[in-house]
Backbone as a chain_set.jsonl record, in Angstrom:
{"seq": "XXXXXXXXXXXXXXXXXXXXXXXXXXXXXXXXXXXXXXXXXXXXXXXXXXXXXXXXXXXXXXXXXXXXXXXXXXXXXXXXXXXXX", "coords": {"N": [[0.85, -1.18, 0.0], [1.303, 2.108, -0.835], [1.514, 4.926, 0.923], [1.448, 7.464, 0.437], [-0.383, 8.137, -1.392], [-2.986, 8.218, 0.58], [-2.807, 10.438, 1.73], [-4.015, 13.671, 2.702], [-3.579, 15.92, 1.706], [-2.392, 15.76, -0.88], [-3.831, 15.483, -2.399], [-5.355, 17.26, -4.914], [-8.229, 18.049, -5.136], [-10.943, 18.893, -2.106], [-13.663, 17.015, -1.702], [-16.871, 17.631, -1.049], [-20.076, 16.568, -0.056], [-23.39, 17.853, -0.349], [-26.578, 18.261, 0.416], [-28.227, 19.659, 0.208], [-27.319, 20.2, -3.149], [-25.889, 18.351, -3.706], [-22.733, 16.737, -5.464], [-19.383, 18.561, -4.224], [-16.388, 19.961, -5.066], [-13.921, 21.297, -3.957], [-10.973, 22.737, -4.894], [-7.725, 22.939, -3.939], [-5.433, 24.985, -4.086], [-6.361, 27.372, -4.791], [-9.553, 27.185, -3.666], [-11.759, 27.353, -5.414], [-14.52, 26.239, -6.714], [-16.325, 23.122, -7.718], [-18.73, 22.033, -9.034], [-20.248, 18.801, -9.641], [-22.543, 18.051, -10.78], [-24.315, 19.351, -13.658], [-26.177, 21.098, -14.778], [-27.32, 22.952, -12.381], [-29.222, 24.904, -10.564], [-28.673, 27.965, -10.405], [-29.461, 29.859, -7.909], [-29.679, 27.384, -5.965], [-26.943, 27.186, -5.847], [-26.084, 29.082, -5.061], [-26.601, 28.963, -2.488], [-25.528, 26.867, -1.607], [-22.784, 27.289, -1.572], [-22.067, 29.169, 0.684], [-23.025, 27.926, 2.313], [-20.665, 26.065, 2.607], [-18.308, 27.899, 2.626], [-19.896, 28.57, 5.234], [-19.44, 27.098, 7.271], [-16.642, 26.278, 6.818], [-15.532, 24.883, 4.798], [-14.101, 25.803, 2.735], [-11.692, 27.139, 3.943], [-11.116, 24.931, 5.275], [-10.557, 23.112, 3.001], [-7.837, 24.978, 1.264], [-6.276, 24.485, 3.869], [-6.168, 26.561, 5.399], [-7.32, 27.028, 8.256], [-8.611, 27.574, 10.987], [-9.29, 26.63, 13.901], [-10.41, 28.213, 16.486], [-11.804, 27.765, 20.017], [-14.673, 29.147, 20.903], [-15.906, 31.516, 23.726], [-17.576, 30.615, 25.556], [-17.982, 28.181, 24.907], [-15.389, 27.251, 25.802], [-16.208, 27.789, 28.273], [-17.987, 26.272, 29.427], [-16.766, 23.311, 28.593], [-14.643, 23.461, 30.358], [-16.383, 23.842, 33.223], [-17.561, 21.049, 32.959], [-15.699, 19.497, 32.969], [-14.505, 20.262, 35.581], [-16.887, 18.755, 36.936], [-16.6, 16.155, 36.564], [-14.081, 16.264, 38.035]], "CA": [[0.0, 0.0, 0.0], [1.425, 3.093, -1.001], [0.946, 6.046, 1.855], [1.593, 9.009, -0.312], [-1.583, 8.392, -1.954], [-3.924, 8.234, 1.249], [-2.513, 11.496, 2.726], [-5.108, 14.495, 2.095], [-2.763, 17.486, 1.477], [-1.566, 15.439, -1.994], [-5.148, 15.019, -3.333], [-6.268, 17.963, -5.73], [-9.363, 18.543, -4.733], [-11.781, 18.232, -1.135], [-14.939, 16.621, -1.993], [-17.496, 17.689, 0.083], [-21.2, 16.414, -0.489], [-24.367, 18.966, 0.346], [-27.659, 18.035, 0.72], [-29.248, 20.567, -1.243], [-26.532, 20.754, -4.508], [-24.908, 17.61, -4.771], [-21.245, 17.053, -4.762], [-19.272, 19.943, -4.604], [-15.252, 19.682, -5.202], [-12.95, 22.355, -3.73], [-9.871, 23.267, -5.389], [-6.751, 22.97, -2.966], [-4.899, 25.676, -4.35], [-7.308, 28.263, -5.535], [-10.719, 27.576, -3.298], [-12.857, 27.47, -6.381], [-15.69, 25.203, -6.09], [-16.67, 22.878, -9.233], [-20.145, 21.342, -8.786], [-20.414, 17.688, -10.384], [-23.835, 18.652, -11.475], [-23.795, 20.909, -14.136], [-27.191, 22.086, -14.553], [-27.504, 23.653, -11.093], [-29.853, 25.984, -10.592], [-28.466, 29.249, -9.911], [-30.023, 29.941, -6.458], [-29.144, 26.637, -4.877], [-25.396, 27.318, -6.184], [-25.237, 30.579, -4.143], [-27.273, 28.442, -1.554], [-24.647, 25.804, -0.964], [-21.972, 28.281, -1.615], [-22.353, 29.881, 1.598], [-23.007, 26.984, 2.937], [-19.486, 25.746, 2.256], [-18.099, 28.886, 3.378], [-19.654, 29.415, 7.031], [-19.0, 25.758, 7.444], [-14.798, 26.634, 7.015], [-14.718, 23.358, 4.406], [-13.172, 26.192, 2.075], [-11.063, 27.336, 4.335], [-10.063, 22.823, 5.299], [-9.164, 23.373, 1.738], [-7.27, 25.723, 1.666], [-5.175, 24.369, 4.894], [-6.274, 27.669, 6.187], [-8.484, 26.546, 9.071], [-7.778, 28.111, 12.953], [-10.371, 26.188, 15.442], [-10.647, 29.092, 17.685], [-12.9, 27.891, 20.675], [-15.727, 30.444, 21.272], [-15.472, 31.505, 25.093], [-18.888, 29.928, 25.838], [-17.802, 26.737, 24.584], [-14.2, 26.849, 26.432], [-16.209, 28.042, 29.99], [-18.799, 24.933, 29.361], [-15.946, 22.765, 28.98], [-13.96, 23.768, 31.91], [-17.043, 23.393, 34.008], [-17.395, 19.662, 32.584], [-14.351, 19.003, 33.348], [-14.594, 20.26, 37.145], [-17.605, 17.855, 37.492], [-15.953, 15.025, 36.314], [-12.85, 15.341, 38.61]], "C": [[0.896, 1.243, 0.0], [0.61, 4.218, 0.147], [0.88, 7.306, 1.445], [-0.084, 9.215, -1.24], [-2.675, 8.511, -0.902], [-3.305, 9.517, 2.062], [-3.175, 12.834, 1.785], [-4.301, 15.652, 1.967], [-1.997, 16.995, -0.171], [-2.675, 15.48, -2.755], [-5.371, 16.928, -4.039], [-7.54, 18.821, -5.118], [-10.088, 18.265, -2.87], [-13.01, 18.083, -1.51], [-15.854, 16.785, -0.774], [-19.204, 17.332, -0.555], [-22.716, 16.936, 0.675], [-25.564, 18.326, -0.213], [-28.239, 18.316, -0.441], [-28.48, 20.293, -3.067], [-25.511, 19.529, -4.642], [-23.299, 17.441, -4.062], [-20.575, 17.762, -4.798], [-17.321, 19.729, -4.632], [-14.535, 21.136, -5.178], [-11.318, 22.49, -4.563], [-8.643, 23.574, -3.688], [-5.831, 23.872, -2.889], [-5.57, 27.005, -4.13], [-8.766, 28.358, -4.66], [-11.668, 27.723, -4.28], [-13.799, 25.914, -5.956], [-16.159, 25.023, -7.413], [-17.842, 21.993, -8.725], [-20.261, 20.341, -9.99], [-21.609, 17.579, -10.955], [-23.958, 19.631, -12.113], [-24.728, 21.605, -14.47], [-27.855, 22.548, -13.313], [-27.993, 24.403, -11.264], [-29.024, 27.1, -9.63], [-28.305, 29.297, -8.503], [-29.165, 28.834, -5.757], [-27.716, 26.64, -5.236], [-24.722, 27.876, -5.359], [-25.708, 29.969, -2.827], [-25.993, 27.689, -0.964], [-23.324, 26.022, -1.141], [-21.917, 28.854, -0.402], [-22.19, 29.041, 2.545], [-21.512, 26.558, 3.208], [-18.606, 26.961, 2.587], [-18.177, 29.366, 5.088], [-19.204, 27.752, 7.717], [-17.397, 25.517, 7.923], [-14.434, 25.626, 6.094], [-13.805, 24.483, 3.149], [-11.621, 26.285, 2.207], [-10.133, 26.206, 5.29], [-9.497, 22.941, 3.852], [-7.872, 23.52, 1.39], [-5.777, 25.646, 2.758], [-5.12, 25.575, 5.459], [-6.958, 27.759, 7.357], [-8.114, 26.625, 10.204], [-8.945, 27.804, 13.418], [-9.668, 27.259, 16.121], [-11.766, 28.398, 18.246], [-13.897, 29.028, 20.93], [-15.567, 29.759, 22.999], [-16.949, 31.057, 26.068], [-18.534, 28.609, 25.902], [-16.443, 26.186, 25.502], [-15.0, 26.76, 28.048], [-16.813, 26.488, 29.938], [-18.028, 23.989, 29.469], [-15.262, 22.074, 30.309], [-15.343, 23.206, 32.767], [-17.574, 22.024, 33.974], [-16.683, 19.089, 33.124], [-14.069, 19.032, 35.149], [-16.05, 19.227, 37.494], [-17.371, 16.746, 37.533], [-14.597, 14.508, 37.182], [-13.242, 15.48, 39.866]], "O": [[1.326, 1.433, 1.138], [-0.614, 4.327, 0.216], [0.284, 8.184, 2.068], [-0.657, 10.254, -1.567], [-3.644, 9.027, -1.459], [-3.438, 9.4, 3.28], [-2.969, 13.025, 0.586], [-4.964, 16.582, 2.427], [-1.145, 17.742, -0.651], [-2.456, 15.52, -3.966], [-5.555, 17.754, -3.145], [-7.62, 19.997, -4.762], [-9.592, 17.263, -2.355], [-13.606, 19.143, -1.701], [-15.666, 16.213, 0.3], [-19.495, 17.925, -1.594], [-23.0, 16.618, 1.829], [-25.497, 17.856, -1.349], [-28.59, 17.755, -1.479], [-29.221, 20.228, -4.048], [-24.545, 19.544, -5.406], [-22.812, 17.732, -2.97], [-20.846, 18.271, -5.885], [-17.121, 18.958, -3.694], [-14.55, 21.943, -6.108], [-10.739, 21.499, -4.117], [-8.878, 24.264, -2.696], [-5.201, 23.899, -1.832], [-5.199, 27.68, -3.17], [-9.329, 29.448, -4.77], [-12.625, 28.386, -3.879], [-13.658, 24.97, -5.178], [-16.409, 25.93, -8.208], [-17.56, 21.182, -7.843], [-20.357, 20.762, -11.143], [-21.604, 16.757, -11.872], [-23.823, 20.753, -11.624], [-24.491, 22.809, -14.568], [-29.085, 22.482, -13.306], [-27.566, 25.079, -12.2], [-28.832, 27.028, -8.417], [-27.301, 28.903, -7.91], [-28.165, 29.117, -5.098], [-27.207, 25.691, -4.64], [-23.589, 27.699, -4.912], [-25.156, 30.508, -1.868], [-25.546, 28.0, 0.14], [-22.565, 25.079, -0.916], [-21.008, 29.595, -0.779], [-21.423, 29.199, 3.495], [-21.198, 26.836, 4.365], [-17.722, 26.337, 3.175], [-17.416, 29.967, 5.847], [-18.587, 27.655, 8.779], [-16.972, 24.897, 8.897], [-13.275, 25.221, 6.182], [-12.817, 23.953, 2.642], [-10.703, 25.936, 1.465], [-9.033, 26.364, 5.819], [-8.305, 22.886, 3.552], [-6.998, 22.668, 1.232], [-4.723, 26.278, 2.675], [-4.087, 25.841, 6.073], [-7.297, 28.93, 7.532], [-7.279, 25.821, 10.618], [-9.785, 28.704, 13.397], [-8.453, 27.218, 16.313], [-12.739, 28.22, 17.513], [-13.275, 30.032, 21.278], [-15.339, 28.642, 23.463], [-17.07, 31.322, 27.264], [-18.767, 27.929, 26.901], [-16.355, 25.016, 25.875], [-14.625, 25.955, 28.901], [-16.13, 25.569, 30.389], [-18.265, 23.388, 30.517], [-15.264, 21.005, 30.919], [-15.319, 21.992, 32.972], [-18.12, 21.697, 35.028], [-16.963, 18.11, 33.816], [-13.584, 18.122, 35.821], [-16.098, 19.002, 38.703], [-17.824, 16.087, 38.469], [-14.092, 13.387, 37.257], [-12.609, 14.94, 40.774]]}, "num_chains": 1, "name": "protein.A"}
């Protein structure tokens, strides 16, 4: 088995598949988005466009992607964590 081929920073594209629009194929370089369906209606384009955007899978693309916790989610945590010990 070859490992250079199962490591995701060598692949081309991220395939991501949306509900509404299908499969949608990111560009690893560039962030363009090629939709495997090619008569897409308009609307759900900009629909699952957005989608793919507040999501961050552009920006997994990309390899641009900073998990920041939100400080809601870190206190919740923490207080998890003090019940548990």
């Amino acid at each position: 088995m070859d490992l250079a081929i199962l490591t995701p920073c060598m692949r081309k594209y991220l395939v991501v598949i949306t509900q509404a629009a299908g499969v949608a194929r990111i560009d690893r370089k560039t962030g363009r988005i090629r939709w495997e369906q090619k008569n897409l209606d308009p609307a759900l384009r900009r629909y699952a466009r957005k989608y793919l955007v507040r999501e961050g899978f552009i920006e997994l693309a990309l390899g641009i992607l900073d998990p920041e916790l939100n400080e809601r989610v870190d206190l919740f945590l923490d207080d998890d964590l003090e019940l548990k010990g």
